[in-house]
C-alpha positions in Angstrom: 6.4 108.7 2.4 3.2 107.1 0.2 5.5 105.7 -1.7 7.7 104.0 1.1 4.5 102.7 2.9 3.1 101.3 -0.7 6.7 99.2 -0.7 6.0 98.4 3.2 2.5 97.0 2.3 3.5 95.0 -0.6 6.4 93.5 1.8 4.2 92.5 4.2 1.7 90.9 1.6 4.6 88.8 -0.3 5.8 87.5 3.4 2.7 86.2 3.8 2.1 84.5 0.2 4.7 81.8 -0.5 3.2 81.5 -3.7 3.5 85.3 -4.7 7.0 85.4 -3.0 8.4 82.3 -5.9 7.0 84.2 -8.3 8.6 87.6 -7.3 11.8 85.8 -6.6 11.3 84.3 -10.0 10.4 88.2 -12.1 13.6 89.7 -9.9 16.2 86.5 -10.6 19.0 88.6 -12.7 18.5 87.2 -16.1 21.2 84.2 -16.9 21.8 85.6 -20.7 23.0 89.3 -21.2 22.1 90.3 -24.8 19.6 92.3 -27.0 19.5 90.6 -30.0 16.1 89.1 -31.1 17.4 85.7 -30.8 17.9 85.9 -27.1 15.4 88.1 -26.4 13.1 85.0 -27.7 15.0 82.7 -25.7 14.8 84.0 -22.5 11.0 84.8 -23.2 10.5 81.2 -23.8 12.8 80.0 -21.1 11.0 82.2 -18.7 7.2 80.4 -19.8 8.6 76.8 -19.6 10.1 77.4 -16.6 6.9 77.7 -14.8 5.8 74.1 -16.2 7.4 70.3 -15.6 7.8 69.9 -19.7 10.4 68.7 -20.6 13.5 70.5 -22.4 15.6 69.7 -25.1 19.0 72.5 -25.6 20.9 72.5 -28.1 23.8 74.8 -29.4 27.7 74.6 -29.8 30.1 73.4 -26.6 30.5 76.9 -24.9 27.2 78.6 -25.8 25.5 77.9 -22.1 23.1 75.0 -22.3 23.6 74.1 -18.6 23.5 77.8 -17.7 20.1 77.9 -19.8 19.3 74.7 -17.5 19.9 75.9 -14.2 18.0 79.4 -15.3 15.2 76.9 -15.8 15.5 75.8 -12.5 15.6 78.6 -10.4 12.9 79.9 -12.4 10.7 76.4 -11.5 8.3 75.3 -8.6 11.3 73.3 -8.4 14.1 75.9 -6.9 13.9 75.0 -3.4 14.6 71.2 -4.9 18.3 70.6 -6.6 20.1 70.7 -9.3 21.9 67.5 -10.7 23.8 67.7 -13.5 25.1 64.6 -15.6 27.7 64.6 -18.8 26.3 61.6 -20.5 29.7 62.0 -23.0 32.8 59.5 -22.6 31.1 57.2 -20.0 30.6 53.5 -20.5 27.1 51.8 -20.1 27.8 50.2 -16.8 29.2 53.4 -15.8 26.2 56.2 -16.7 23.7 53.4 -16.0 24.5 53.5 -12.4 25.2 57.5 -12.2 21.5 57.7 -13.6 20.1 54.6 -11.5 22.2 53.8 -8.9 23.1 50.1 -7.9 22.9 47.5 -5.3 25.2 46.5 -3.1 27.3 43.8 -4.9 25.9 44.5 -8.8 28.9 45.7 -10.1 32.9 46.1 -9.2 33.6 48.6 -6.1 29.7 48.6 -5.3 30.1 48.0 -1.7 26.9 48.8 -0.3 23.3 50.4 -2.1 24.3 53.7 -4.1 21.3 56.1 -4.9 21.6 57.5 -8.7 20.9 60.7 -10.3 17.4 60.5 -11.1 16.9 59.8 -7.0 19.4 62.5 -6.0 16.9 64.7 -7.9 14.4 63.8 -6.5 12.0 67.0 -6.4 14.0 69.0 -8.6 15.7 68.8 -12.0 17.9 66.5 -13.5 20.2 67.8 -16.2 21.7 65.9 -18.4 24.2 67.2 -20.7 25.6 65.5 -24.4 22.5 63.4 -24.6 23.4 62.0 -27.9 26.4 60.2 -27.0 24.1 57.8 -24.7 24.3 54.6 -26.3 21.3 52.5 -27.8 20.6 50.5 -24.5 21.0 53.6 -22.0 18.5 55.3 -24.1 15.9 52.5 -23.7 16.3 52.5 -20.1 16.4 56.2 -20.1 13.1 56.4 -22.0 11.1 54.1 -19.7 12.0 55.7 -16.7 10.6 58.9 -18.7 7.7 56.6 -19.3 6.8 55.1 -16.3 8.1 57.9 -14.1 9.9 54.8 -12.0 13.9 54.1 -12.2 15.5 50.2 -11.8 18.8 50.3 -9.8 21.9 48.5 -11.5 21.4 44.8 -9.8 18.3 45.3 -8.1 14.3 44.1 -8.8 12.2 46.4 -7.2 11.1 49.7 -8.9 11.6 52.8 -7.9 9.3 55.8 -8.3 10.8 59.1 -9.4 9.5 63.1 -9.3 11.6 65.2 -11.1 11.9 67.9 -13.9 14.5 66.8 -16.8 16.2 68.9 -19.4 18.4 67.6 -21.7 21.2 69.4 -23.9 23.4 68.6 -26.9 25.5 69.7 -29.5 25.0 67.2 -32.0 21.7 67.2 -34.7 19.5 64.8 -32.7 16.5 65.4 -35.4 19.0 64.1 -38.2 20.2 61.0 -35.9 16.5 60.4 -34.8 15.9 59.9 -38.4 19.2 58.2 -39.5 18.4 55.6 -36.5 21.0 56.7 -34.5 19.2 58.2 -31.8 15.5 56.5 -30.8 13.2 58.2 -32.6 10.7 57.9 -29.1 13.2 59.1 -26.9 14.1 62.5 -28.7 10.7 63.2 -29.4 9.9 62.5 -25.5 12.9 65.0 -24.8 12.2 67.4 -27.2 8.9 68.8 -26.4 10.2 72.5 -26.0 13.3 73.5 -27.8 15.8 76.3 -27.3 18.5 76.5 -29.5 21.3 78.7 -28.2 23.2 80.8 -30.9 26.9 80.7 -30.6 28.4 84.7 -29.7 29.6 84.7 -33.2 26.5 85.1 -34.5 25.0 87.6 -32.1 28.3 90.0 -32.2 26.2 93.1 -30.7 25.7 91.3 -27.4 29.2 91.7 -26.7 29.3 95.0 -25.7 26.5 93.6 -22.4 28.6 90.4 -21.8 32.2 92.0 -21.2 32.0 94.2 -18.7 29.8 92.0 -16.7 32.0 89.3 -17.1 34.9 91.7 -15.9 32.8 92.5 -12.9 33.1 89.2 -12.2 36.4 88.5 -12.6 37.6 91.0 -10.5 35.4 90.6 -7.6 36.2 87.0 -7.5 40.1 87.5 -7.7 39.7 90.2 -5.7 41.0 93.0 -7.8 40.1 96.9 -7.5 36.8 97.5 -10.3 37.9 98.0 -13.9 36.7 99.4 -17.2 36.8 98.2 -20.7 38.5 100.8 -22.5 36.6 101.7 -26.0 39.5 100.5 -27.8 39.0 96.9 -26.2 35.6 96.5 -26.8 36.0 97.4 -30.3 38.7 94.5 -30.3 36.7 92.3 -28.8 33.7 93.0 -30.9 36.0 92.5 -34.4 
């Protein structure tokens, strides 16, 4: 009986406290990566302390490895939560294109733009702004990108007025950014705006002994979204999976 009316009081306290409920809700969120190994023990022990700030990001790792999951655990971990979540794949677009997904445009600045188009970065507005394959921006997108970082203010495609910004940005890619930073391939200003905390995710190959935590909650999922009875991984198929 103590200890239900301890879990009564402490309740009551965290209704009360919107600041002490975020953080509960933040201490309780299921964490995004399953896995024991040092490597992602470190990672989500850094994740969770930069989540708490607005510094900016930088992920890197292989396609497949979970940068955008890393990003949206970010997110939900942030002052930010209540705010959303837009993601951007800067990969395979062309300048006129990204520039008005990240900026938006006027009525009339470009084909099809029919009437005044908010972009990403105002979308965001009071949350976070992913934006994924950062190194395939090309050298003009990347000077626009880093004075909006700058100035904390966005142009639209066509227009003249400035637009102020709030939002929290994390960035991902699979290519060597400190390599093409140096090569001149990247801005040098813009990665080192972008890369004040970094979190390099290792690909599963590397971290084999998380495997055995990954499967059979992946299988959970899978069968509760296809609406299957629960299932088991048999011994013999997690050794499988694990060679």
């Amino acid at each position: 009986a103590h200890a239900v009316q301890q879990a009564l009081d402490r309740q009551s306290i965290v209704a009360e406290d919107p600041k002490l409920r975020q953080s509960l809700k933040r201490r309780t969120s299921p964490d995004v990566f399953a896995g024991s190994s040092p490597r992602m023990r470190q990672i989500t022990e850094t994740l969770a302390e930069v989540a708490t700030t607005d510094i900016p990001v930088l992920v890197t790792g292989e396609s497949g490895t979970g940068k955008e999951l890393a990003a949206r655990a970010i997110h939900a971990r942030s002052r930010r939560q209540s705010g959303p979540f837009i993601a951007i794949n800067c990969a395979g677009l062309a300048d006129s294109l990204i520039e008005s997904e990240l900026f938006g445009h006027v009525r009339g600045a470009c084909t099809g733009a029919v009437q005044d188009r908010p972009g990403a970065f105002q979308i965001a507005a009071g949350g976070t702004l992913f934006l994924d394959e950062i190194g395939d921006l090309s050298p003009a997108i990347q000077a626009k990108l880093l004075r909006a970082l700058e100035e904390r203010k966005i142009q639209r495609l066509g227009g003249t007025e400035p637009v102020a910004v709030d939002l929290r940005l994390v960035a991902a890619t699979h290519r060597d950014l400190a390599t093409a930073a140096a090569t001149g391939e990247f801005r040098s200003d813009l990665y080192y705006r972008l890369n004040v905390v970094a979190l390099a995710i290792p690909p599963l190959r590397e971290r084999p002994g998380d495997i055995a935590l990954l499967a059979p909650r992946l299988l959970s999922e899978a069968t509760e979204r296809l609406g299957l009875p629960a299932r088991r991984l048999a011994p013999e198929a997690l050794a499988a999976l694990t060679r």
